[in-house]
C-alpha positions as CSV (number, residue, x, y, z in Angstrom):
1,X,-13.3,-21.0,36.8
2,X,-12.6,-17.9,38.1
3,X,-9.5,-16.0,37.5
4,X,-8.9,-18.6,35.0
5,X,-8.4,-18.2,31.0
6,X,-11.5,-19.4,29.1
7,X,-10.2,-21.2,25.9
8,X,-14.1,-21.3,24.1
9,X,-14.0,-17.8,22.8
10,X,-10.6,-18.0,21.9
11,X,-11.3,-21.3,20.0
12,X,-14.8,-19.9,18.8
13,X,-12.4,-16.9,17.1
14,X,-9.9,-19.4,15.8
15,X,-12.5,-21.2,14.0
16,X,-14.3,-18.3,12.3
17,X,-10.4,-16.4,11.5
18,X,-9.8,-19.7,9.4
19,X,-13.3,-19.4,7.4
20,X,-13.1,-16.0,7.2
21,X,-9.5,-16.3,4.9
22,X,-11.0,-19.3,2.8
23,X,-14.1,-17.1,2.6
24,X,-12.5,-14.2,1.3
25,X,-9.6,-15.1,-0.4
26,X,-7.8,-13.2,-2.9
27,X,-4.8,-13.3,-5.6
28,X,-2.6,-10.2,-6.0
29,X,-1.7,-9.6,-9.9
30,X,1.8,-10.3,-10.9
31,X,3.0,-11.1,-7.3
32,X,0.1,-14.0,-7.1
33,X,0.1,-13.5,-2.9
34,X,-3.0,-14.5,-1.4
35,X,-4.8,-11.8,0.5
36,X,-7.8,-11.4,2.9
37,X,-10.7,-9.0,0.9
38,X,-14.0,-8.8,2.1
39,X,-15.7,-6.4,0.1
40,X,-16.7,-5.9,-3.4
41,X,-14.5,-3.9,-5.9
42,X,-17.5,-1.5,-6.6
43,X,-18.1,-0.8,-2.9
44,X,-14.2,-0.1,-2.8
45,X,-14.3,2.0,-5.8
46,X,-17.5,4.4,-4.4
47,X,-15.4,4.8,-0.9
48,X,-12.1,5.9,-3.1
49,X,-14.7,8.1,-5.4
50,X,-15.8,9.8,-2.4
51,X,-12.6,10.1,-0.3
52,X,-11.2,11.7,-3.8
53,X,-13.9,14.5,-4.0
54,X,-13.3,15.5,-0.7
55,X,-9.5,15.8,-1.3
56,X,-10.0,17.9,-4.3
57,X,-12.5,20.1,-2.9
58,X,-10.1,21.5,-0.4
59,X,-7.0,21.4,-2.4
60,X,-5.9,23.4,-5.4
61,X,-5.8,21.9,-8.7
62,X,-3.0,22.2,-11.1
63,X,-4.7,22.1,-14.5
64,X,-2.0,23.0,-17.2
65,X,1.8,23.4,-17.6
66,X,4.4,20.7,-18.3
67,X,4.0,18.9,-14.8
68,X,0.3,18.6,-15.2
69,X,0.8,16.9,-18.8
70,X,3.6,15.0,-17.3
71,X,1.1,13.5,-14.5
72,X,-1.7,12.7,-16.9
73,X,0.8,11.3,-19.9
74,X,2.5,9.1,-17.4
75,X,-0.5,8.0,-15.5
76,X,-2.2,7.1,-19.0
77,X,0.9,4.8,-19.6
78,X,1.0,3.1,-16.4
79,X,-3.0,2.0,-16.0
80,X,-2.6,1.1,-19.9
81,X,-0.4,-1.4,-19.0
82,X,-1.6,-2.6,-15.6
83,X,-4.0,-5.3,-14.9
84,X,-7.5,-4.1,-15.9
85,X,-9.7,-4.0,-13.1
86,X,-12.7,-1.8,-14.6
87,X,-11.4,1.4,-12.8
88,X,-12.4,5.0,-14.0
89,X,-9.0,6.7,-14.0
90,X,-8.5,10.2,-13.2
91,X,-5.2,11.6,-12.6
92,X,-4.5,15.4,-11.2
93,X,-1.3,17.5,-9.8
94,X,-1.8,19.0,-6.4
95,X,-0.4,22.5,-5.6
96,X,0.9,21.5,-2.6
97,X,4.8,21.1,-1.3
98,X,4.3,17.7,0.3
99,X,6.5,15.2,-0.9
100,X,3.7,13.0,-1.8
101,X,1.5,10.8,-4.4
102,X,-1.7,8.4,-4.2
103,X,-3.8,6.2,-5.8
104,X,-7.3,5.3,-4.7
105,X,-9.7,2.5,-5.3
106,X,-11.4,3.0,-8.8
107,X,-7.9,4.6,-10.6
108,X,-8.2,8.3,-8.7
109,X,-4.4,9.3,-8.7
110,X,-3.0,12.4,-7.1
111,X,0.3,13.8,-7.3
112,X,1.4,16.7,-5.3
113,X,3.5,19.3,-6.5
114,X,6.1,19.1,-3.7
115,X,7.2,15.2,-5.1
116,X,8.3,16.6,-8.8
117,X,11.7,18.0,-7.7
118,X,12.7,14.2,-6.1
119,X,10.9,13.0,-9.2
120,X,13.3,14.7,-11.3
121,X,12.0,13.3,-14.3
122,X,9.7,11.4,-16.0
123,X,11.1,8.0,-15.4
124,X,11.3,9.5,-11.2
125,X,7.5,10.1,-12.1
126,X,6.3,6.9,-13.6
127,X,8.6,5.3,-10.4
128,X,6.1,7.1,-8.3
129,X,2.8,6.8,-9.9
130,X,3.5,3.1,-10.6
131,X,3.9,2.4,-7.3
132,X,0.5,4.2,-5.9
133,X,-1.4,2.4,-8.7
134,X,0.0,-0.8,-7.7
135,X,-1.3,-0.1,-4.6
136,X,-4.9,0.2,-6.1
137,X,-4.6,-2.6,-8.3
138,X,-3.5,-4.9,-5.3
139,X,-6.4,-4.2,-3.3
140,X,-4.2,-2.9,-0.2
141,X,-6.1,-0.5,1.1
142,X,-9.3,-3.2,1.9
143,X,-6.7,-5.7,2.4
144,X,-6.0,-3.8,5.6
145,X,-9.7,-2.9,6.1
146,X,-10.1,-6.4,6.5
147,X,-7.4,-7.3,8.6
148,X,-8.1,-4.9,11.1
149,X,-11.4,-6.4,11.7
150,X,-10.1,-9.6,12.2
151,X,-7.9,-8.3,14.6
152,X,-10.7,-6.3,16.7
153,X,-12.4,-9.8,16.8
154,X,-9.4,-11.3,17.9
155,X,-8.7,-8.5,20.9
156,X,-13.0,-9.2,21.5
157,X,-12.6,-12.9,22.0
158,X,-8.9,-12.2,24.6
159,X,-11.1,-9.6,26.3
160,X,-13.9,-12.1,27.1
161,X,-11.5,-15.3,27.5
162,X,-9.9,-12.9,30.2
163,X,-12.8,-11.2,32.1
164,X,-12.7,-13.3,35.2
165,X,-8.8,-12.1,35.8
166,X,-7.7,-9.6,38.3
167,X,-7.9,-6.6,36.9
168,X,-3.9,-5.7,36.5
169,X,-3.8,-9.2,34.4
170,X,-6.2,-7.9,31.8
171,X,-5.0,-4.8,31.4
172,X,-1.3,-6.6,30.9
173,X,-2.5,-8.9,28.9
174,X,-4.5,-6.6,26.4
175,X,-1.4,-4.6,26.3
176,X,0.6,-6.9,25.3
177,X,-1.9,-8.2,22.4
178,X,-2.0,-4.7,21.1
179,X,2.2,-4.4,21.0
180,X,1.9,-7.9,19.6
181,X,-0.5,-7.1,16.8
182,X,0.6,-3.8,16.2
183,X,4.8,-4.9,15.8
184,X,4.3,-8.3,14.8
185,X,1.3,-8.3,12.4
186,X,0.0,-4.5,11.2
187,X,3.6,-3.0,10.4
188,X,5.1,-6.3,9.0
189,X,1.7,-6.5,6.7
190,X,2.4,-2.5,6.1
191,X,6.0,-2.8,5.0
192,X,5.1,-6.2,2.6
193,X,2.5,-3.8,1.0
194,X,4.8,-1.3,0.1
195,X,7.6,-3.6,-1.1
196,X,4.9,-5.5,-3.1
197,X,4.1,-2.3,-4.8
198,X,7.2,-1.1,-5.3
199,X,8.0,-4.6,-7.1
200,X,4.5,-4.5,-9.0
201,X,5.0,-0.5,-10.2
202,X,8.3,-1.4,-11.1
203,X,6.9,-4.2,-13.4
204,X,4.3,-1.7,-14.9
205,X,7.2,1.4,-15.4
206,X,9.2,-1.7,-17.5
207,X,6.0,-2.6,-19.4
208,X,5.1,1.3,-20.0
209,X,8.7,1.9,-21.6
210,X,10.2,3.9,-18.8
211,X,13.5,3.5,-17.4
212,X,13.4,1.2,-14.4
213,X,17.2,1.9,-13.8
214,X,15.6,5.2,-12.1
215,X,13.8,3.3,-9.1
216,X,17.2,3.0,-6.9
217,X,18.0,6.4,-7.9
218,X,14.8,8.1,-6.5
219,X,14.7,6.3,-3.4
220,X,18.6,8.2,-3.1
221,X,16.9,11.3,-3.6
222,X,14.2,10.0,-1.5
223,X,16.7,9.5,1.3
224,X,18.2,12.8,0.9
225,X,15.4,14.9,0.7
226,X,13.7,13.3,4.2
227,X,17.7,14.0,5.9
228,X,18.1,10.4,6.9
229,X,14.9,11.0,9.5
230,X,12.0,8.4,10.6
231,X,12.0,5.7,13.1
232,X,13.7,2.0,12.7
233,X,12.3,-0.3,10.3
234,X,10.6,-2.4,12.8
235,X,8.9,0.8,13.8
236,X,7.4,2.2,10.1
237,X,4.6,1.5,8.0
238,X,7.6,1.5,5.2
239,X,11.0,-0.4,4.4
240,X,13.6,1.5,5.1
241,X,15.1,3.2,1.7
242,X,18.2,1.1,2.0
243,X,15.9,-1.6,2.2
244,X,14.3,-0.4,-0.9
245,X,17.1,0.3,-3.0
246,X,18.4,-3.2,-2.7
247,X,15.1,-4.9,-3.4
248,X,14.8,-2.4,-6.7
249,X,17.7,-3.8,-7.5
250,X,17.1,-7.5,-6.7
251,X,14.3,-6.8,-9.0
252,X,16.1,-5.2,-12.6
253,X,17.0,-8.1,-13.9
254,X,13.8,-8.7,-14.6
255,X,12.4,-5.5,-14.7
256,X,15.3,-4.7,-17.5
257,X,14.2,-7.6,-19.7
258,X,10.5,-7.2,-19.8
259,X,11.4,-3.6,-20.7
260,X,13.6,-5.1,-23.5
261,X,10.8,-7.6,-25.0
262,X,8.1,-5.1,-24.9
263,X,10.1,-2.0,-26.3
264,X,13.5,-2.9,-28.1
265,X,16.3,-1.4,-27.5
């Protein structure tokens, strides 16, 4: 009827959201959360490939010196004791001062230059770099590939199951489905994949032999070096580093006693 909602496309979407997750479901290592991946790990591994070339290209490349070793000696720890996912790992340092680290699908790790003074060390380092490869090794980045395209199906079906409203209702509507999606669902997922890495790197800097007492103590220096800055948790991609910190050290119990079965004393 007109100006009416239509419930069929909204059903229709319903439907296909709930064989889409049984479809495509995953388990996360260590955590053993069920996740939403749609595409192959070799077709996520060729995009990481070729988003990593293009980084490098344009950036400088720090080939020697005690930081470079540093990166490739602790990155060589970490994937040695991470789930094995057939990845082709590659680790450089990035002349850059950006407070900043990644790691992309297939084991492609960067670390820029401007994240060794919060690092501090090399227990700040492995803290770092065992976070970013969780990250890989959790599949987060097509995790999120393939929730956003269950949600532009979802905002395709409300745009259909709303066309025959006045105008001002769809537009009010649609707005509040994006604030919705976007508050509710995107940064909520966001902020669990960081944690989750955070708890997963931590488990991989206890099982490499590093210190996992360091985690709280770079996300101080974390803290300090952004100045307290950035929006409300509610609002970021990220916990908060309070929110952090107390997690880490929710967390050392048990990071402390793998550390103590799989390297003594």
């Amino acid at each position: 009827m007109s100006g009416r909602l239509r419930l069929v496309p909204i059903v229709l979407f319903a439907l296909y959201g709930i064989y889409y997750y049984f479809s495509n479901r995953q388990t996360v290592p260590i955590t053993g959360r069920k996740q939403i991946v749609d595409i192959s790990r070799e077709q996520e591994s060729a995009l990481g490939l070729q988003s990593y070339r293009q980084i490098l290209r344009r950036e400088q490349v720090i080939t020697s010196g005690n930081n470079a070793d540093a990166v490739r000696e602790v990155g060589r720890k970490i994937s040695a004791v991470a789930e094995d996912p057939g990845f082709k790992w590659e680790y450089n340092l990035i002349d850059s001062p950006q407070v900043n680290a990644f790691c992309l699908p297939g084991g492609k790790v960067a670390v820029y230059s401007g994240i060794m003074p919060v690092a501090e060390n090399v227990n700040g380092l492995a803290v770092i770099m065992g976070h970013e490869i969780a990250h890989a090794i959790a599949r987060h980045g097509a995790e999120r590939m393939a929730q956003q395209k269950l949600m532009q199906i979802g905002q395709m079906a409300v745009g259909v199951s709303v066309s025959d409203m006045d105008p001002n209702q769809q537009r009010a509507i649609m707005g509040a489905l994006g604030l919705g999606a976007q508050f509710g669902l995107m940064l909520p997922f966001s902020r669990e994949h960081e944690s989750e890495a955070d708890y997963m790197g931590l488990i991989y800097v206890a099982r490499a032999c590093f210190d996992p007492t360091e985690a709280p103590k770079l996300w101080e220096r974390m803290g300090k070096a952004s100045g307290g800055r950035g929006p409300a948790q509610f609002m970021s991609t990220h916990p908060s580093h309070a929110t952090r910190i107390r997690q880490f050290q929710q967390w050392m119990p048990e990071a402390l006693k793998i550390r103590q079965e799989k390297c003594g004393g």
